[in-house]
N, CA, C and O atoms as a GROMACS GRO file, in nm:
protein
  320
    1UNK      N    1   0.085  -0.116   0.000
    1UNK     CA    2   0.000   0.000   0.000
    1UNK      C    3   0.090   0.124   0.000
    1UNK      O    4   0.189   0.130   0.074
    2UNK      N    5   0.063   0.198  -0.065
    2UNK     CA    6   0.140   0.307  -0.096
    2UNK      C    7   0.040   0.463  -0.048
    2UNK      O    8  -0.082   0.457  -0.057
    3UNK      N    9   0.106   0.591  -0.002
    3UNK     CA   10  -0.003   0.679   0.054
    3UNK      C   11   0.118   0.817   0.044
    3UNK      O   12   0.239   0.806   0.067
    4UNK      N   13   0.054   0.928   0.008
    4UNK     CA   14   0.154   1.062   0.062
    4UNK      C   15   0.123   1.093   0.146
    4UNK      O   16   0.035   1.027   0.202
    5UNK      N   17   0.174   1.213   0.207
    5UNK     CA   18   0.161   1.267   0.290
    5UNK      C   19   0.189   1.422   0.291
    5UNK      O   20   0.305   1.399   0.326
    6UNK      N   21   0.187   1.538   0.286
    6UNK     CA   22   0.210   1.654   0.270
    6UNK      C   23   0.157   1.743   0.344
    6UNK      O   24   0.086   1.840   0.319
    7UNK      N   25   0.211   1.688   0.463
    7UNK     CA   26   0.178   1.768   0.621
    7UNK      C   27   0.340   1.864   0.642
    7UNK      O   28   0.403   1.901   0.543
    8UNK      N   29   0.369   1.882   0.729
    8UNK     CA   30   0.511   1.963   0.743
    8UNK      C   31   0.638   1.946   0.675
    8UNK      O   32   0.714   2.028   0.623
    9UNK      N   33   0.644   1.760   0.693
    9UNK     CA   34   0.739   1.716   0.603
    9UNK      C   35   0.668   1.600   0.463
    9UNK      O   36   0.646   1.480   0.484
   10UNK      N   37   0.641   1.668   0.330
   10UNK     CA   38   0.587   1.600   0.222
   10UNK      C   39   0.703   1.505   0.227
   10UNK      O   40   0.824   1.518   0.238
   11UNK      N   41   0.578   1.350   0.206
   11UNK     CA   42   0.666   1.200   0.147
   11UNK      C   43   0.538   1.146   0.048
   11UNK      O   44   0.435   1.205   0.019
   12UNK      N   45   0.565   1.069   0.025
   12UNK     CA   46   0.540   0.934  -0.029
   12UNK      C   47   0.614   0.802   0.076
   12UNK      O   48   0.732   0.795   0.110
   13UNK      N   49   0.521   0.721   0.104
   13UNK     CA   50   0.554   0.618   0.214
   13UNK      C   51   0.437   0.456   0.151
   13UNK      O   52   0.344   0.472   0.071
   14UNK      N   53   0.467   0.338   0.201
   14UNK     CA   54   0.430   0.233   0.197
   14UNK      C   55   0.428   0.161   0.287
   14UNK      O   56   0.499   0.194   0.382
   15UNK      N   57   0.341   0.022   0.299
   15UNK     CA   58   0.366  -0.044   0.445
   15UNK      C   59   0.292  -0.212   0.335
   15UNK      O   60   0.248  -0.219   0.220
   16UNK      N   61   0.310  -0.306   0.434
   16UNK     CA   62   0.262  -0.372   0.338
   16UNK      C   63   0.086  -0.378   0.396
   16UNK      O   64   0.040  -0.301   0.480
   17UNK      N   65   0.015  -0.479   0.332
   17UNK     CA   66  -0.123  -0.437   0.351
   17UNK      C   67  -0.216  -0.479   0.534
   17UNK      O   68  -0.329  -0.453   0.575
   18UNK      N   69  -0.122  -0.535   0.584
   18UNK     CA   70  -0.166  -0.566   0.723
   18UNK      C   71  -0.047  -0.419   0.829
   18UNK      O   72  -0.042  -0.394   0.950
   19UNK      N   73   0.005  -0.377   0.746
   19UNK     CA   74   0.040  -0.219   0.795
   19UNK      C   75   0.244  -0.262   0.845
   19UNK      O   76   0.316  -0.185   0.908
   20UNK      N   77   0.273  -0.361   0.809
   20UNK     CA   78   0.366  -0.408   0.859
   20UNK      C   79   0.515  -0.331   0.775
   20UNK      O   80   0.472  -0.287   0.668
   21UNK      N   81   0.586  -0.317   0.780
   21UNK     CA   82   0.706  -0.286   0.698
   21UNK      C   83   0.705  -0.142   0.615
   21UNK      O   84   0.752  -0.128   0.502
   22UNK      N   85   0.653  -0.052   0.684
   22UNK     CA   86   0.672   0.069   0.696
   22UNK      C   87   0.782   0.094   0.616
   22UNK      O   88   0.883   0.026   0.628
   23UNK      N   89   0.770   0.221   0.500
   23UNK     CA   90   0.884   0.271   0.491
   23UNK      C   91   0.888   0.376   0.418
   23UNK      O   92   0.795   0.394   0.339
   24UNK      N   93   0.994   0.468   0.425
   24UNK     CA   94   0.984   0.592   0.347
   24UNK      C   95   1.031   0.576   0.200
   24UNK      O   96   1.131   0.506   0.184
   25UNK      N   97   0.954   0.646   0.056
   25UNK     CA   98   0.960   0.652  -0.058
   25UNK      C   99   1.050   0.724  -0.115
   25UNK      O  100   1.162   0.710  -0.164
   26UNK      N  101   0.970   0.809  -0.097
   26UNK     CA  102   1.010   0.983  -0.191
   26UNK      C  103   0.982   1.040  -0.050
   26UNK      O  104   0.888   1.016   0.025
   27UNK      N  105   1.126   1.152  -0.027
   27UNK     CA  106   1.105   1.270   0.054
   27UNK      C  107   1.153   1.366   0.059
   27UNK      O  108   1.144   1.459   0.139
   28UNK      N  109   1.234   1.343  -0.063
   28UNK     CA  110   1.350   1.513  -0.102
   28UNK      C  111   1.289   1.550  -0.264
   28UNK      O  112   1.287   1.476  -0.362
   29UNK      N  113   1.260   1.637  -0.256
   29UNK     CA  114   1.190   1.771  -0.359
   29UNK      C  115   1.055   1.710  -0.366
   29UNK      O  116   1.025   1.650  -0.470
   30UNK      N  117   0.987   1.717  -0.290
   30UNK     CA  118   0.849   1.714  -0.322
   30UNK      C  119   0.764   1.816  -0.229
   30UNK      O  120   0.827   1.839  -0.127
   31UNK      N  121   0.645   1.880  -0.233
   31UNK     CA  122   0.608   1.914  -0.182
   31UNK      C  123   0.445   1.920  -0.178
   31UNK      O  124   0.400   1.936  -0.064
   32UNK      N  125   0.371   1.912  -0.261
   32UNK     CA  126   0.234   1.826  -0.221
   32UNK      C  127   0.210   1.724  -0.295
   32UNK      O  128   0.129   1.743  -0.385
   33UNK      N  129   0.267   1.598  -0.284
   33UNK     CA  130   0.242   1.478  -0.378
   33UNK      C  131   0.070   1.446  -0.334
   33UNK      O  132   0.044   1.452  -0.214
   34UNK      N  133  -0.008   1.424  -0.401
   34UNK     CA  134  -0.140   1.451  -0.401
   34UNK      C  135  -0.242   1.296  -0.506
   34UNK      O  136  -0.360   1.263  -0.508
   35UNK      N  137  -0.119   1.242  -0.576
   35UNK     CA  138  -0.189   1.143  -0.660
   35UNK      C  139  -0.121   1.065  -0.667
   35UNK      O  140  -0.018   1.090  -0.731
   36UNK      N  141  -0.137   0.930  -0.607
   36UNK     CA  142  -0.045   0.804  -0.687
   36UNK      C  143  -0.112   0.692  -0.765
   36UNK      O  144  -0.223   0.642  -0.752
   37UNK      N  145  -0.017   0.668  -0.846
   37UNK     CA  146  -0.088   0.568  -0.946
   37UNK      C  147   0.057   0.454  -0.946
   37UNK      O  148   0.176   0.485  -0.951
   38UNK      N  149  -0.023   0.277  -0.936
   38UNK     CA  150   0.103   0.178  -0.919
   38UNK      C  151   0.100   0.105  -1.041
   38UNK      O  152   0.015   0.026  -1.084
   39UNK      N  153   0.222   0.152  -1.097
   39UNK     CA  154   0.198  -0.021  -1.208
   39UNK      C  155   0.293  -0.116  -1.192
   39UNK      O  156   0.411  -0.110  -1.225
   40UNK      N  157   0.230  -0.210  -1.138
   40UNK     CA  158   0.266  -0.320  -1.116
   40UNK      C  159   0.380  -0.384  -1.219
   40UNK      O  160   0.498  -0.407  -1.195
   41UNK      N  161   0.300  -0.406  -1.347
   41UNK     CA  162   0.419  -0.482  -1.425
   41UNK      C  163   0.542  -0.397  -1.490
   41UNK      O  164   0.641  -0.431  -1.555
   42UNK      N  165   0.507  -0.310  -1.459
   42UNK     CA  166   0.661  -0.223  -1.489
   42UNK      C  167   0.733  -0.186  -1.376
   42UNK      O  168   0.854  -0.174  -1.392
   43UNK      N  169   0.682  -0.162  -1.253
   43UNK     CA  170   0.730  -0.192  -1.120
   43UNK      C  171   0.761  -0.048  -1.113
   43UNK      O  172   0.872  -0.021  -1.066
   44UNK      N  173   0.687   0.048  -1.149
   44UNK     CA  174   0.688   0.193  -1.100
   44UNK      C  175   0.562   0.281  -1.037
   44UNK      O  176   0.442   0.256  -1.026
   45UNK      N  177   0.626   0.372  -1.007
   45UNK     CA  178   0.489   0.436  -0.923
   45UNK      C  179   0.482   0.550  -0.969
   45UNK      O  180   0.588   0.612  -0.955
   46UNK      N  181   0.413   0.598  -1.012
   46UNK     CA  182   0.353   0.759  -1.037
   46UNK      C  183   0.312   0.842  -0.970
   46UNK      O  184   0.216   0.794  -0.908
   47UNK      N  185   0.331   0.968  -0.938
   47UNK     CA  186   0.287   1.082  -0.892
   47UNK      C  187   0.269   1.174  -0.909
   47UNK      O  188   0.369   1.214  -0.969
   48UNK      N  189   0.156   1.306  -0.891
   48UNK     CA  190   0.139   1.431  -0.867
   48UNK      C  191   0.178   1.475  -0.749
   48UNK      O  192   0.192   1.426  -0.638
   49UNK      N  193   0.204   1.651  -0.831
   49UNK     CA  194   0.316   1.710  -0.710
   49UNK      C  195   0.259   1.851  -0.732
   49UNK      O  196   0.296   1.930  -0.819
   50UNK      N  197   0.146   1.875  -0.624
   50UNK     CA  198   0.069   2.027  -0.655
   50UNK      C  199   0.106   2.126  -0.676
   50UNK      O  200   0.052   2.214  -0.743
   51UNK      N  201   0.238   2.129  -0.604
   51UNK     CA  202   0.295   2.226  -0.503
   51UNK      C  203   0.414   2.269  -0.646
   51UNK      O  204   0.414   2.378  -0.703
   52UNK      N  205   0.488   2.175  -0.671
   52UNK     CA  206   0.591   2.187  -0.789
   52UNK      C  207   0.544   2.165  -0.905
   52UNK      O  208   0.630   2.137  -0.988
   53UNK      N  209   0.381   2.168  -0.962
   53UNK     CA  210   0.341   2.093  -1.098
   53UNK      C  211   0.401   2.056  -1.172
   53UNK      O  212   0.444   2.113  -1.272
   54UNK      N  213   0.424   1.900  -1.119
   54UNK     CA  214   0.455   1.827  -1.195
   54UNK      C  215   0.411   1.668  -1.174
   54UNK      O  216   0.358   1.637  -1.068
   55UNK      N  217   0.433   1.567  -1.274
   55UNK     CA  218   0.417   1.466  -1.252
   55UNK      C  219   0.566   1.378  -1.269
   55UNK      O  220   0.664   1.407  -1.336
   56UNK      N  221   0.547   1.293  -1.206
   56UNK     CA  222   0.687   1.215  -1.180
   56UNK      C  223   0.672   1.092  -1.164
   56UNK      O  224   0.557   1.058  -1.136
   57UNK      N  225   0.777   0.982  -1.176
   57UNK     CA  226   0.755   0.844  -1.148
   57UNK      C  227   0.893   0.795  -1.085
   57UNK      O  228   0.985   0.872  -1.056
   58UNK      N  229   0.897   0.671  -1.070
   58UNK     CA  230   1.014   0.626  -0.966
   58UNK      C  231   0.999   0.493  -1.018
   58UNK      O  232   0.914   0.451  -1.097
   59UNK      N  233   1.125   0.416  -0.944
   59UNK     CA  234   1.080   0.267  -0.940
   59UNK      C  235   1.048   0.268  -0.775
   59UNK      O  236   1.086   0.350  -0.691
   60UNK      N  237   0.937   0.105  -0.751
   60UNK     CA  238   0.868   0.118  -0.641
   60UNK      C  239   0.976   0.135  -0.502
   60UNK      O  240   0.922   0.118  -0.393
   61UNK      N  241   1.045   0.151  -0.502
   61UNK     CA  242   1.175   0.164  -0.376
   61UNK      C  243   1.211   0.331  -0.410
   61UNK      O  244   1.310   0.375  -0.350
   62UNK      N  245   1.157   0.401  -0.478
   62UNK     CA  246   1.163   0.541  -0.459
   62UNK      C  247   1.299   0.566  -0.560
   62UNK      O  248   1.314   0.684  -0.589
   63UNK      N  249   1.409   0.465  -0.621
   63UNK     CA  250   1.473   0.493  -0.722
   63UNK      C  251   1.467   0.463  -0.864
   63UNK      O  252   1.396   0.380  -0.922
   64UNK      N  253   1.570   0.561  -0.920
   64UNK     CA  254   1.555   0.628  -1.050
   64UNK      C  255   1.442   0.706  -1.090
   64UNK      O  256   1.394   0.707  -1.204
   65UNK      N  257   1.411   0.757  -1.012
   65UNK     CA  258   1.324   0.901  -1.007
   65UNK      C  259   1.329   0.978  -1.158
   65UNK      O  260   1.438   1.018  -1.197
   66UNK      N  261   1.212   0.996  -1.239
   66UNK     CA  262   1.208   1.097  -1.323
   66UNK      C  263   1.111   1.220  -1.329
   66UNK      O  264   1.017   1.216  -1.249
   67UNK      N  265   1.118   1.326  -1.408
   67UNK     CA  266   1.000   1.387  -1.394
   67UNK      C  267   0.926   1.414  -1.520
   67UNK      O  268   0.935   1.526  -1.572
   68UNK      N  269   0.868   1.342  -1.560
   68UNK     CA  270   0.792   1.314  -1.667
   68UNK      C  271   0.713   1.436  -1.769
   68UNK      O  272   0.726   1.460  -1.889
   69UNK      N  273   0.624   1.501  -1.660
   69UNK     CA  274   0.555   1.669  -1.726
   69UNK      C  275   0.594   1.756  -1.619
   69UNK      O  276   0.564   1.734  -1.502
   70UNK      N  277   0.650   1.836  -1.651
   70UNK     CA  278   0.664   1.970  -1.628
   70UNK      C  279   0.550   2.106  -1.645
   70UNK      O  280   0.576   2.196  -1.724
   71UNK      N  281   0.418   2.107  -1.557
   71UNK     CA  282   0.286   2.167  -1.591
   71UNK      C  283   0.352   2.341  -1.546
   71UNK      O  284   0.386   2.380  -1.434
   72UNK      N  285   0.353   2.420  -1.684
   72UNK     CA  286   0.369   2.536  -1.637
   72UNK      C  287   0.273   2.638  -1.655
   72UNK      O  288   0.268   2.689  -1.767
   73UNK      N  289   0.165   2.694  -1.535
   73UNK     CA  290   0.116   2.751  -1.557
   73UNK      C  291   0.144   2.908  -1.610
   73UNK      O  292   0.251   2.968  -1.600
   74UNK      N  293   0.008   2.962  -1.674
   74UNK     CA  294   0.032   3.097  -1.711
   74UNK      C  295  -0.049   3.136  -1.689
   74UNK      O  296  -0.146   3.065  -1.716
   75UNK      N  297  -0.081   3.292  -1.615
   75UNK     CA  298  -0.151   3.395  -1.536
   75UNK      C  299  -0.108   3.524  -1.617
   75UNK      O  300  -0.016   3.599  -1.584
   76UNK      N  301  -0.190   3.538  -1.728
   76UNK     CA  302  -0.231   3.696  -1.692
   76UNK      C  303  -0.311   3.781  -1.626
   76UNK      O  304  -0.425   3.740  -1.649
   77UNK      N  305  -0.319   3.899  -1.540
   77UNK     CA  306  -0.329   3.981  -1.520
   77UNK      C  307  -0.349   4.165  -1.563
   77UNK      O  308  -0.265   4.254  -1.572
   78UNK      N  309  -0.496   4.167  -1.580
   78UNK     CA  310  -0.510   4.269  -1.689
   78UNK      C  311  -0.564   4.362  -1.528
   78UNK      O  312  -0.621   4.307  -1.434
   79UNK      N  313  -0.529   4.504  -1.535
   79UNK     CA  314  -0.564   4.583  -1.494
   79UNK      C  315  -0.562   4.721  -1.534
   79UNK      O  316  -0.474   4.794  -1.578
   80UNK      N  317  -0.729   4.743  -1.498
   80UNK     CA  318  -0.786   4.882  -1.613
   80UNK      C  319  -0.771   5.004  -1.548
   80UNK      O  320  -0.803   5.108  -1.605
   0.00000   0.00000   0.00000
């Protein structure tokens, strides 16, 4: 089972499904991971990251980390 977290210190964390074997994922540059998605037969995990828009993936042990989209918003601002 896999879960974020993006309370003081943002992770990504897992345990197995009776809660046993705890452990930390992802916990350096993230800051609201908000979506995970697991695929199994490729053995990676996906994520949203509110805070940094972006989406990213890993293998399930949190290495070889990439960042897949880079969402850059744009705001104009018209004032009359």
């Amino acid at each position: 089972m896999f879960w974020t977290d993006w309370g003081s210190v943002a992770k990504i964390e897992r345990c197995g499904m009776d809660g046993t074997r705890r452990s930390l994922v992802i916990s350096d540059d993230v800051m609201w991971p908000n979506g995970v998605a697991i695929d199994y037969r490729r053995e990676r995990l996906y994520w949203t990251d509110g805070g940094l828009h972006r989406i990213e993936t890993s293998r399930l042990d949190g290495s070889h980390r990439q960042v897949h989209i880079l969402i850059v918003l744009s705001i104009i601002i018209v004032i009359i």
